[in-house]
N, C-alpha and C positions, 0 to 999 in steps of 0.2 A: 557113674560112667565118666570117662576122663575125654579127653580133647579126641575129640572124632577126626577130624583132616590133619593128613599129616602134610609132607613136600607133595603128595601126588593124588591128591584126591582122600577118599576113607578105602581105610585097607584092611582085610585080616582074613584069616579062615576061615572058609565060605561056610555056613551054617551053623558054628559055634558060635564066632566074635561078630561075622558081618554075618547077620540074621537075616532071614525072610522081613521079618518085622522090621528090623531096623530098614532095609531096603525099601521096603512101605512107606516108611514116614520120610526119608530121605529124599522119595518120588516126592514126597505130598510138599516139603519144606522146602525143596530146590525148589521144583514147578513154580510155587508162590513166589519164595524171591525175586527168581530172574524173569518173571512177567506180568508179576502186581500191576506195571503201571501201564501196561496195553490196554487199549481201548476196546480191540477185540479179544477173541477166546486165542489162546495162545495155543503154538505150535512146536513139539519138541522132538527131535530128531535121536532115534538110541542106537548106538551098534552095539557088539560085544566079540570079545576073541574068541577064544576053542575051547574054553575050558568049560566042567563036565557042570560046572555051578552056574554057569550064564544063564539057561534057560530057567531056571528055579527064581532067579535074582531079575530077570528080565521079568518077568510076569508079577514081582511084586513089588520092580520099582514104577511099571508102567500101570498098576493099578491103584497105586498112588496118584500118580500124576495124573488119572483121570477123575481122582475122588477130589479133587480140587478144579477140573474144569477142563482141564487140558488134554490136546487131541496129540495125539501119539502118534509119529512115521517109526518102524523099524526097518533099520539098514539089516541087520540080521549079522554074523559076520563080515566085519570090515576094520581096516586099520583105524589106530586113531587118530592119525591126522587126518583119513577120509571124515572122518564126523567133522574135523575144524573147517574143513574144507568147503563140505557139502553144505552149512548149517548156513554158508555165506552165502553161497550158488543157491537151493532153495529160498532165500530169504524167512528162514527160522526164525522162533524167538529165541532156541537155547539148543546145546546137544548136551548128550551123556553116555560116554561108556564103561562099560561091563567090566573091568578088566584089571590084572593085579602085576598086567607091562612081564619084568622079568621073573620076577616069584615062580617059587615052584607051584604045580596044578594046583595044589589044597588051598593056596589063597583066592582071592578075589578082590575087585575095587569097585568102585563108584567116583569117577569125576566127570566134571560139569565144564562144560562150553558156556561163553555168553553170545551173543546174534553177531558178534563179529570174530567168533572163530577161538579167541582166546582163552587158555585158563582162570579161573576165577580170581580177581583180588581178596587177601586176606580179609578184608573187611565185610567181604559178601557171604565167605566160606562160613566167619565167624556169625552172620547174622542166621544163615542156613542154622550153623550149629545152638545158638539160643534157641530159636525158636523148636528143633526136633526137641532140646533135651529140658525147655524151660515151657513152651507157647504153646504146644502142637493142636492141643485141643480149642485155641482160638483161630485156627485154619476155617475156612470158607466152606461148607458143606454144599453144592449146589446140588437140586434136583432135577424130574425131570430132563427137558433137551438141554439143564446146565449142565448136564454130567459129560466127560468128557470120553474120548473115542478114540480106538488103536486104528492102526492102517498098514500094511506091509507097501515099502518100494522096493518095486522092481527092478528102478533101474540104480541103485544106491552104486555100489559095484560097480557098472560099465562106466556110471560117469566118472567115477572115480579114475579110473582106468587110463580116459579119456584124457583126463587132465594131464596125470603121470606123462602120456605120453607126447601132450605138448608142449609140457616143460623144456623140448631140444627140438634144434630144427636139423639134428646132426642123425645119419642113419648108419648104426652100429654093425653093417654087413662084413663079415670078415674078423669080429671079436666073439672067443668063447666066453663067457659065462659061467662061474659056479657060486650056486645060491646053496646059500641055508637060512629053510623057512622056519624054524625053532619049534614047527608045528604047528604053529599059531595061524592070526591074522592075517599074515603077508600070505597065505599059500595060494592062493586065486590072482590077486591083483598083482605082485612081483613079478612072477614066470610069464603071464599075458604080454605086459606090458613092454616088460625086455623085449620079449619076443616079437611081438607088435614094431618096435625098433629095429628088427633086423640082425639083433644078436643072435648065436647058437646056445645052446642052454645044456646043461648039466647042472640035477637037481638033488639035494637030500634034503630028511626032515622035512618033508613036503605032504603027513598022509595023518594028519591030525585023526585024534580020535576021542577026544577030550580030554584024557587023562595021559598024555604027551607032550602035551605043550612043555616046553623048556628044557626037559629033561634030556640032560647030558647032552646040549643041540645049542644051537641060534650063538647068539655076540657073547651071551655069559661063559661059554665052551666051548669056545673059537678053535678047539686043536682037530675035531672032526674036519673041519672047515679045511684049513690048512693041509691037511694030509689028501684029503681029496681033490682038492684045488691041482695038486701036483700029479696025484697018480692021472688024470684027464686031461693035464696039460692045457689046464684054462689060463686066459692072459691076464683074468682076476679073477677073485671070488667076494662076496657080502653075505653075511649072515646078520640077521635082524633078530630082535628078542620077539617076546609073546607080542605083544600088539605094535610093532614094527614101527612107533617112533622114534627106536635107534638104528644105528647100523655101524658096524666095521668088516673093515675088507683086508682081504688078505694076495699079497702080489705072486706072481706067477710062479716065483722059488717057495712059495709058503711062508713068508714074513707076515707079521703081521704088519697093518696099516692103521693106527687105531685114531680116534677123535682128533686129535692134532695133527697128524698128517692128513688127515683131511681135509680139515680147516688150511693148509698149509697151500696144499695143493691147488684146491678149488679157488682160496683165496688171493693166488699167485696169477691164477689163469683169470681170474674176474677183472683184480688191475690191471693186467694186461690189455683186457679188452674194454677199459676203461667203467667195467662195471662194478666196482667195489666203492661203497658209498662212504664218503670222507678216508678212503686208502683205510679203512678201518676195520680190525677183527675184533669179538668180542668172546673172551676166552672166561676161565672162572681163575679165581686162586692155587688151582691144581692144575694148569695150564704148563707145559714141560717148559722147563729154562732155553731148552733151545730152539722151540718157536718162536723163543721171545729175540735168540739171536738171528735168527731167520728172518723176523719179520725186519729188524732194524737194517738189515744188512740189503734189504727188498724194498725198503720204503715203504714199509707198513708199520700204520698204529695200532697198539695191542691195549684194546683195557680189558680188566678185569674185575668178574665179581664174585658173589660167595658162589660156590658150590651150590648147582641145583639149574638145571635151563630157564625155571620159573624168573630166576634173576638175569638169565644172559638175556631171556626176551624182554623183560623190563626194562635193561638200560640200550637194548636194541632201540625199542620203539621209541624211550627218552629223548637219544638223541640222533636219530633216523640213520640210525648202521642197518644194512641186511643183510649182513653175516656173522653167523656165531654160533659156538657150540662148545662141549665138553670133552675130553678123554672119552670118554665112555659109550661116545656116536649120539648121543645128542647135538646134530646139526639142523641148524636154524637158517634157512633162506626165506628171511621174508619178505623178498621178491615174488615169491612161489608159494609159500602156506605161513599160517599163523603158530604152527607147532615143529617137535621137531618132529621127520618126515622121513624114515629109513630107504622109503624105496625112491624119494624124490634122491634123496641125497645116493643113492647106487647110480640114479641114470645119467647125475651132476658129473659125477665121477668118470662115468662110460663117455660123457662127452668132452672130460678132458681127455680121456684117453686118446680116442681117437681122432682126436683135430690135432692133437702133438704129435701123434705118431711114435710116440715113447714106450715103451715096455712100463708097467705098475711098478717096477723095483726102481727104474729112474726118475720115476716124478717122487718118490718115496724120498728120495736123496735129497729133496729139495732142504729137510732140514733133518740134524743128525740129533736123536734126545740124548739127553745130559741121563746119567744112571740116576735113577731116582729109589729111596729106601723106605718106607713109610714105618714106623714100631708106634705100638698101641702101649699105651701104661693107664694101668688097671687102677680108679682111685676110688673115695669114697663119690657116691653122686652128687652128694651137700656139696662138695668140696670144688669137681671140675669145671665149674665157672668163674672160681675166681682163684685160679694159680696167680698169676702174674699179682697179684696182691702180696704173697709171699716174699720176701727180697732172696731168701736163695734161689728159688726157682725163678725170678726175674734176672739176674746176676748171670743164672746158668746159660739160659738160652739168651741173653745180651752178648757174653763171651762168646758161644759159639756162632750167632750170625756174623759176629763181626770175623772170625776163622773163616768162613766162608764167603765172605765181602764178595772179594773179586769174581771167584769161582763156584761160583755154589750161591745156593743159600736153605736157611733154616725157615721151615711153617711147621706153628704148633696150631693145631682146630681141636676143639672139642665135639664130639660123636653129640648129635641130637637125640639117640635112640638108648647107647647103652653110656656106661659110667666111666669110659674112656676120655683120656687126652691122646692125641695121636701127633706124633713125632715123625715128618715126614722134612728130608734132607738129598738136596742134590748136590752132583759135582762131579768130578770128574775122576774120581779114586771108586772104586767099590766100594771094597777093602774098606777105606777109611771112613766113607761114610755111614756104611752098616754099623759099624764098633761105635762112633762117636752116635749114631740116633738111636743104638740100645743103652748107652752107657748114659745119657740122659734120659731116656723114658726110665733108667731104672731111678735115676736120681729123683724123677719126679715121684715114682712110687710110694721110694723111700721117704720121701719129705712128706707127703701126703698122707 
């Protein structure tokens, strides 16, 4: 068996790759890590999203966790930054959910919270992972009243809810609303909570049935979104993926508004109000060139890290930023939560709306994206780590960063999953930069 955690937890096809059994010991091995060193019997908090594999996966990672000692609360359905959230407000030892985020229904995940709400550090995941695939049978068998014990809460949900809604002291009466719940997680706690605000509401993709979730819906297929947003004349719209950690919005003409205009937005209106911590966003490498002239042009610092929120919240917390996020609606307020938070980040949004009194297309304006190209070139796998070894392919992509110095510029990453180098180039030509990022992905092929 090969490396279980990937960027997001352990992920695959519910039943085949992510097993019952492997969920078992996963209960049993997490349980242990993240509570060996409590003095009491530990306490662990699980949601899961809509999919039709949750309840199959819930009953045998939670009987895990009890064959090691541990007493189990089930949130039942709930997003997943409700678990990051909750696990602090209960005072938890640990959360975990269910859940495979934007994946189509057939997958599934397993990730882990620690008692302050956070994703796990590599070095925890990695002890997790020794111990299922090396140790498991030196795990703690207790008996008797050592065995451990499930619980349903009731009030998992409304507190949730609760929170959501006192994220703003602004009340949204007089703005329409259009949500896409991807069929997921958000479908309960989104449309409440707006509502609860004082917005009007127009909803799709709001009638999960397990085998729904994502499909042709939510942030990954954002064009249902858009088309509806217009035909009901809403002042926005947010569509969240399967377990509503991300979000993008789309403005009242049916534009899109995606991860950097959000971060732009929200971030603009933060230092304004003098709450942007050190004037600081924190973006990844895939971050568009032209929030980066936005930000300069605003008096904002933009750093940057690899690709993945797991990094944006790490150099967050480093050096005490509370704002950041990805293209891809991964936004991070942690001011408000420890993860990223699709439906915190809609009402963030609904508050800048309406204290500007702006239309969604002119807070949009705030920065203009540079056309961006991405082309894949297909290598051997031995090979796509160590390009830039090569001196033609060093040479190539030397000459063209510096073509694009002023205007543009050249990122080459290597794919973590397939055997890809990706050639991703902005500026201000189309045209030119499509031709020049296939004319080098093919040169990388060819040299490869």
């Amino acid at each position: 068996m090969g490396k279980l955690f990937g960027t997001d937890g352990v992920r695959g096809i519910a039943n085949t790759e992510l097993t019952g059994e492997l969920a078992y010991n996963l209960g049993r091995a997490g349980a242990y890590v993240l509570t060996k060193e409590k003095a009491h019997a530990p306490k662990i908090l699980v949601g899961m999203d809509t999919r039709i594999s949750g309840d199959m996966l819930e009953s045998a990672l939670v009987s895990g966790m009890c064959s090691v000692g541990a007493h189990v609360v089930l949130a039942g359905v709930i997003p997943t930054p409700a678990v990051a959230y909750l696990v602090r407000k209960y005072n938890f030892d640990a959360g975990v959910v269910i859940s495979a985020s934007h994946n189509p229904m057939e997958y599934n995940g397993i990730k882990f919270f620690n008692s302050n709400g956070y994703k796990l550090r590599d070095e925890l995941e990695n002890e997790i992972e020794d111990i299922l695939l090396n140790r498991i049978d030196e795990l703690p068998q207790p008996t008797g009243a050592g065995v451990g014990t499930k619980s349903i809460s009731d009030d998992a949900i409304e507190d949730y809810i609760q929170f959501l809604t006192k994220s703003t002291n602004v009340n949204l009466k007089g703005i329409k609303v259009a949500l896409d719940c991807a069929n997921g997680a958000s479908y309960k706690a989104a449309p409440i909570s707006i509502l609860n605000l004082g917005a009007s509401m127009c909803i799709i993709h709001n009638e999960p049935d397990g085998t729904n979730i994502n499909a042709n819906c939510g942030s990954t297929h954002i064009e249902g979104l858009k088309k509806f947003v217009v035909e009901n004349g809403a002042d926005i719209g947010f569509a969240f993926d399967g377990d509503a950690d991300r979000c993008l919005a789309v403005d009242e003409k049916g534009n899109l508004i995606d991860g950097d205009k959000i971060l732009a937005i929200c971030g603009n209106y933060m230092k304004e109000k003098g709450m942007l911590k050190n004037d600081t966003i924190v973006g990844t490498v895939m971050t568009n060139l032209g929030f980066n002239i936005m930000a300069k042009e605003k008096g904002i610092n933009v750093e940057q890290t690899n690709v993945g929120d797991r990094y944006v919240l790490e150099r967050m917390i480093e050096k005490d930023y509370n704002l950041g996020g990805e293209q891809s609606g991964h936004i991070i307020f942690l001011d408000h939560n420890t993860t990223g938070d699709g439906i915190l980040t809609a009402i963030q949004m609904l508050t800048v709306l309406k204290e500007s009194g702006k239309k969604a297309s002119e807070l949009a304006s705030v920065m203009t994206q540079m056309p961006q190209v991405l082309v894949n070139a297909r290598v051997d796998n031995a090979k796509k780590n160590t390009y830039m070894e090569v001196a033609e392919i060093k040479k190539a992509i030397d000459d063209l960063s510096a073509k694009f110095k002023d205007e543009g510029r050249v990122l080459i990453r290597t794919s973590g999953t397939e055997p890809l180098i990706r050639v991703m180039i902005e500026g201000k030509d189309i045209d030119l930069i499509r031709s020049e990022a296939e004319r080098l992905a093919k040169f990388i092929e060819d040299t490869l």
